[in-house]
C-alpha positions as CSV (number, residue, x, y, z in Angstrom):
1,X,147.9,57.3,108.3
2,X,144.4,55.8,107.4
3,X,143.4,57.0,111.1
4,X,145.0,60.2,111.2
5,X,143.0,60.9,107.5
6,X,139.8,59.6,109.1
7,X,139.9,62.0,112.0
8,X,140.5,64.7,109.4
9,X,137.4,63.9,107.9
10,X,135.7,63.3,110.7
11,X,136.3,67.0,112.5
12,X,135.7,69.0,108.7
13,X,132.6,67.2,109.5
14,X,131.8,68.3,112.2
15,X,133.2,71.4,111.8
16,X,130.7,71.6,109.0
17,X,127.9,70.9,111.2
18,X,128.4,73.1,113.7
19,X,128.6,75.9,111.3
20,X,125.7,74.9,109.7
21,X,123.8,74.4,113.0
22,X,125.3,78.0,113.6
23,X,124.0,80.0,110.3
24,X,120.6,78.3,111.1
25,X,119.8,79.3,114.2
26,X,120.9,82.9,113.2
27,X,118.5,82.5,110.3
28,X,115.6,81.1,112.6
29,X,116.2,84.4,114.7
30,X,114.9,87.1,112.7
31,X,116.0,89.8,115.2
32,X,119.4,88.6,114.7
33,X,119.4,89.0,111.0
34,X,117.5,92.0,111.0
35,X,120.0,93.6,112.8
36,X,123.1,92.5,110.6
37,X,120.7,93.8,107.7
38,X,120.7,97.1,109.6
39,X,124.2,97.3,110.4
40,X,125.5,96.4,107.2
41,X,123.0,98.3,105.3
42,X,124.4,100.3,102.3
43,X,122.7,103.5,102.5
44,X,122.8,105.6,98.9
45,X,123.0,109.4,98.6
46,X,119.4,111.5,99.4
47,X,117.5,111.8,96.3
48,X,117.8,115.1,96.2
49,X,118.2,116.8,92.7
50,X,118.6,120.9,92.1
51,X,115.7,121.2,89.9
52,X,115.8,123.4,86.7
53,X,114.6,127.1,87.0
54,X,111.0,127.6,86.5
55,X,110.3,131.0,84.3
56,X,106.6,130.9,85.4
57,X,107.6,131.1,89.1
58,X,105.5,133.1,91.2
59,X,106.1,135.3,94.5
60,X,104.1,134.8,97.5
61,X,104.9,135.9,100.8
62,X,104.3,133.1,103.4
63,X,101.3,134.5,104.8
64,X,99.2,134.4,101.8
65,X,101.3,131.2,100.8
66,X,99.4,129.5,103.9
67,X,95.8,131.1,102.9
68,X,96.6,129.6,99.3
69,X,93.9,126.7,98.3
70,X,95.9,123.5,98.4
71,X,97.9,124.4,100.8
72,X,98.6,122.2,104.6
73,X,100.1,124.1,107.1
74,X,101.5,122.0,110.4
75,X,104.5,120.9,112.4
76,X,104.8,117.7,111.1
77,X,108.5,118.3,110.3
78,X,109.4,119.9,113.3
79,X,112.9,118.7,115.0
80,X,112.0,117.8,118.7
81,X,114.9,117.0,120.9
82,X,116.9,118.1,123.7
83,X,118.2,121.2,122.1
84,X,115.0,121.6,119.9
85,X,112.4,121.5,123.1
86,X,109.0,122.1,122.0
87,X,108.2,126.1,121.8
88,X,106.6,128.1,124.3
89,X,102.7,127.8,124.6
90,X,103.1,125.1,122.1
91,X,99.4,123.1,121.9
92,X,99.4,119.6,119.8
93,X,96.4,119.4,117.2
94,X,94.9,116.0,118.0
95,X,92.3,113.7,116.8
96,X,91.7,110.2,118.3
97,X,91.9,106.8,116.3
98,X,91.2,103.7,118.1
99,X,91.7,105.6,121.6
100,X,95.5,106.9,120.4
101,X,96.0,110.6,119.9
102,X,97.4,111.8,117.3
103,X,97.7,114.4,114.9
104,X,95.4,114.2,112.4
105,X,97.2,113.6,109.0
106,X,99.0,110.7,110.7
107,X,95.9,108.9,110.9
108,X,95.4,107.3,107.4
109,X,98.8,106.7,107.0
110,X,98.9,105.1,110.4
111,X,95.7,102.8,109.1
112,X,97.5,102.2,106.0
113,X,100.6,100.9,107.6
114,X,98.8,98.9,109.8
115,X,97.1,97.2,106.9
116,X,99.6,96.8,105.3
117,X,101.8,94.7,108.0
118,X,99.0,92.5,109.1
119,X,98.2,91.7,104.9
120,X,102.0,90.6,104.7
121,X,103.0,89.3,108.5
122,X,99.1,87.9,109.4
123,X,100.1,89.7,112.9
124,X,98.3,92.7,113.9
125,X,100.2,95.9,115.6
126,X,99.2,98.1,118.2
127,X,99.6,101.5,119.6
128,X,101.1,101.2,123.3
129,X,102.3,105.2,123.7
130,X,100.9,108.3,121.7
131,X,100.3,111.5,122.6
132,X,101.4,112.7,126.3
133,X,100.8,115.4,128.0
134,X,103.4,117.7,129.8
135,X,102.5,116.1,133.0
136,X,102.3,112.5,131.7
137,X,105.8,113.1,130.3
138,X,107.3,114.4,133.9
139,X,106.0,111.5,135.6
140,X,107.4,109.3,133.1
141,X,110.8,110.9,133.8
142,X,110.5,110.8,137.3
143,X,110.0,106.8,137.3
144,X,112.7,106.3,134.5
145,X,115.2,104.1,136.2
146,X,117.8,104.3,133.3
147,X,117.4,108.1,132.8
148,X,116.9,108.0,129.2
149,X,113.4,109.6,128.8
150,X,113.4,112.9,127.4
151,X,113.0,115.9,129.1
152,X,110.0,117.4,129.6
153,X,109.4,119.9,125.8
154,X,111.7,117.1,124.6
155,X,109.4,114.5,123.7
156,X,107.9,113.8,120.2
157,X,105.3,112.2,122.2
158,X,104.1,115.8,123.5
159,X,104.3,117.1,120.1
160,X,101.7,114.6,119.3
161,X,103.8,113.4,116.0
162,X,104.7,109.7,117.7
163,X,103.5,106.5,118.5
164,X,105.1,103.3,119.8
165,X,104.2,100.8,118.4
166,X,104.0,96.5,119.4
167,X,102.8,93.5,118.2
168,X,101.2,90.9,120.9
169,X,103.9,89.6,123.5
170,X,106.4,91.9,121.6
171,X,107.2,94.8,123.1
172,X,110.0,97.2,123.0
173,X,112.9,95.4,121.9
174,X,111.4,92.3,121.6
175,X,109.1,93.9,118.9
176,X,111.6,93.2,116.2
177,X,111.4,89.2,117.3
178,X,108.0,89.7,115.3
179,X,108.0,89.4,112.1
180,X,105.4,92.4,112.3
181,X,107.7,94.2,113.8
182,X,110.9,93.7,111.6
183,X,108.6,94.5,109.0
184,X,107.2,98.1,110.4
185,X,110.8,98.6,110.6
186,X,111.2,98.2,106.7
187,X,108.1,99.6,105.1
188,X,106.9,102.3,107.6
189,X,108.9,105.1,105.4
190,X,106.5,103.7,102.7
191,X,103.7,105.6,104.9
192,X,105.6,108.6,106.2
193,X,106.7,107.4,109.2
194,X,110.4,106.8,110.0
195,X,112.1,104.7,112.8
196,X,113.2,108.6,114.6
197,X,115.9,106.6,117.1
198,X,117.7,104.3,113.9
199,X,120.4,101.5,114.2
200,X,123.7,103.0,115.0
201,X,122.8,106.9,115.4
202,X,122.7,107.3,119.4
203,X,125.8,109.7,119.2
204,X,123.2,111.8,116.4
205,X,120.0,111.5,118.2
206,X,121.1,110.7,121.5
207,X,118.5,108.2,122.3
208,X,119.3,104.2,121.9
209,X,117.8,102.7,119.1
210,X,113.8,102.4,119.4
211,X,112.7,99.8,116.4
212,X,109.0,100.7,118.2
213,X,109.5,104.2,118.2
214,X,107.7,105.9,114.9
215,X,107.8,109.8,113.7
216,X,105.3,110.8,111.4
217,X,107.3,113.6,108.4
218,X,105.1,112.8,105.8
219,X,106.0,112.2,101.9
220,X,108.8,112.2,100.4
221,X,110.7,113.2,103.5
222,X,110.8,109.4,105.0
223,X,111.9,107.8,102.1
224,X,114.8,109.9,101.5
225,X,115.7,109.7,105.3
226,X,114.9,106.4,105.0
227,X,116.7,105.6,101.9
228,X,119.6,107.5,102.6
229,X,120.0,106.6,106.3
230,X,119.5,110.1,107.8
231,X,118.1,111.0,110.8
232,X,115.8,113.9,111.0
233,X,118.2,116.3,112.8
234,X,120.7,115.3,109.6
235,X,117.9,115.2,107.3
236,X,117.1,119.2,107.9
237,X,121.1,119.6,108.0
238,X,121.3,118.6,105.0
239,X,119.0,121.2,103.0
240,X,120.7,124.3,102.2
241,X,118.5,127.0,103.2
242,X,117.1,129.1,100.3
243,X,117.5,126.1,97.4
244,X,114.9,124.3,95.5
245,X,115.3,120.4,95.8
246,X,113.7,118.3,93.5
247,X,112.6,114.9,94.7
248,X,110.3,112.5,92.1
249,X,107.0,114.7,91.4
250,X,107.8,116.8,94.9
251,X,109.8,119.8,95.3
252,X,111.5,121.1,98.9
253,X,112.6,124.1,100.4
254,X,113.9,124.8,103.7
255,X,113.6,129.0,103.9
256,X,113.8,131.2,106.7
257,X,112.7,134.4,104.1
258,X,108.9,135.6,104.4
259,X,109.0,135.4,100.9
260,X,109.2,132.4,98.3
261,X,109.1,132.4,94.7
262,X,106.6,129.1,94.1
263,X,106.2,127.3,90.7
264,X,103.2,128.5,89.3
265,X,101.0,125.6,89.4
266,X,101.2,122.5,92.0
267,X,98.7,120.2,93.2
268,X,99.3,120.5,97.0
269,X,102.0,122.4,99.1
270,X,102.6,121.6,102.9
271,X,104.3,124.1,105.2
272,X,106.1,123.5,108.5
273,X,108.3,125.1,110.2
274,X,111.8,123.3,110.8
275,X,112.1,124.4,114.8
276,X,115.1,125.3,114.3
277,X,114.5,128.7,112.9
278,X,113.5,127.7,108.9
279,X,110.3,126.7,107.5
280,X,109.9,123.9,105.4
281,X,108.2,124.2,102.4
282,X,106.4,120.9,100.2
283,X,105.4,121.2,96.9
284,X,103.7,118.2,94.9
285,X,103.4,119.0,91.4
């Protein structure tokens, strides 16, 4: 009996052990337990409010909406995919940042971000891939062994709205076994960029996830996306055409009307359109 008890002991023991040896080397892998954080992730609903009717609303048409002081006009929220190819005669606006193209507004953001990592991880990242051209993005295709690069007008890279990004000896999927990279993947949204091919969303998307991959939208749209685990195709799904939303001190409207009735004072307004047939309108109050 007293040996039958002692061998009882002794395999909880080491049954113990080798859970505990277990859990620790998952711990000790951040990749690992970045993605059960991603998988298991509770996502909350967009923070997306119907704001309250403003009286002192004014009418603008779009045109002179986009002449207004304040005002941004770009693509930055355009929807780039297979069924959303870039339009006709489509030309990026670029501006170059440590020999990456980019479009301009991403810059700061992209500096910030950067900062921001390296202040936290002590690792510095990298821009591998920016902006491509139409012929940089058909030779890519042609030498794509695995046939998932887009199609040529299907690449955010052509819009000039992406970057992939590394940290040194960490590239592609190996990016998230730095803790750099792990942590782009958590605070980029913080900066307006989101991670555009997430964790679990191929069948949305159709593109595997890409924790290198970032799309610039801009404030507030990342953090809602973000937050609420959308990507950008459900992210423009998602507002009703023709409604206010209110989001913190920002308001949004996705319109396809050549007229908008506009709060009658703001601090800055962006405008892009959606590619999908709307335009999307920003309003920071």
């Amino acid at each position: 009996m007293k040996i039958k008890k002692k061998y009882r002991i002794l395999c909880l023991i080491l049954a113990v052990a080798v859970l505990g040896v277990g859990i620790g080397y998952v711990l000790s892998r951040g990749d690992w337990w970045f993605y059960l954080e991603q998988t298991f992730r509770i996502y909350s609903e967009p923070d997306l409010k119907i704001p309250l009717r403003d009286e002192t609303s004014r009418e603008w048409t779009l045109a002179e909406l986009m002449q207004a002081e304040g005002v941004t006009v770009s693509k930055l929220l355009m929807l780039v995919n297979s069924s959303h190819p870039l339009p006709v005669g489509y030309e990026a606006e670029l501006e170059e940042y440590g020999g990456a193209l980019m479009h301009p507004l991403m810059i700061a953001p992209y500096i910030a971000l950067k900062d921001a990592v390296y202040q936290r991880t002590g690792v510095k990242i990298y821009v591998s891939s920016d902006y491509r051209t139409r012929e940089e993005q058909e030779s890519i295709l042609a030498e794509s062994e695995d046939g998932v690069a887009a199609q040529i007008g299907c690449s955010e890279h052509e819009a000039g709205m992406a970057l992939d990004v590394y940290a040194p000896y960490h590239a592609g999927m190996e990016f998230l076994k730095s803790e750099a990279g792990r942590e782009v993947n958590r605070i980029c949204c913080e900066y307006g960029y989101v991670i555009r091919y997430p964790h679990g969303k191929e069948d949305v998307t159709g593109i595997a996830y890409e924790p290198w991959h970032l799309r610039y939208v801009g404030a507030p749209h990342a953090k809602i996306m973000a937050d609420s685990g959308l990507t950008l195709e459900e992210y423009i799904e998602y507002l009703t055409p023709e409604t206010w939303y209110e989001s913190g001190e920002y308001l949004i409207l996705r319109t396809e009307k050549n007229t908008v009735s506009m709060p009658a004072e703001w601090e800055t307004c962006s405008i892009s359109p959606d590619n999908t047939g709307y335009t999307i309108i920003t309003v920071k109050r």
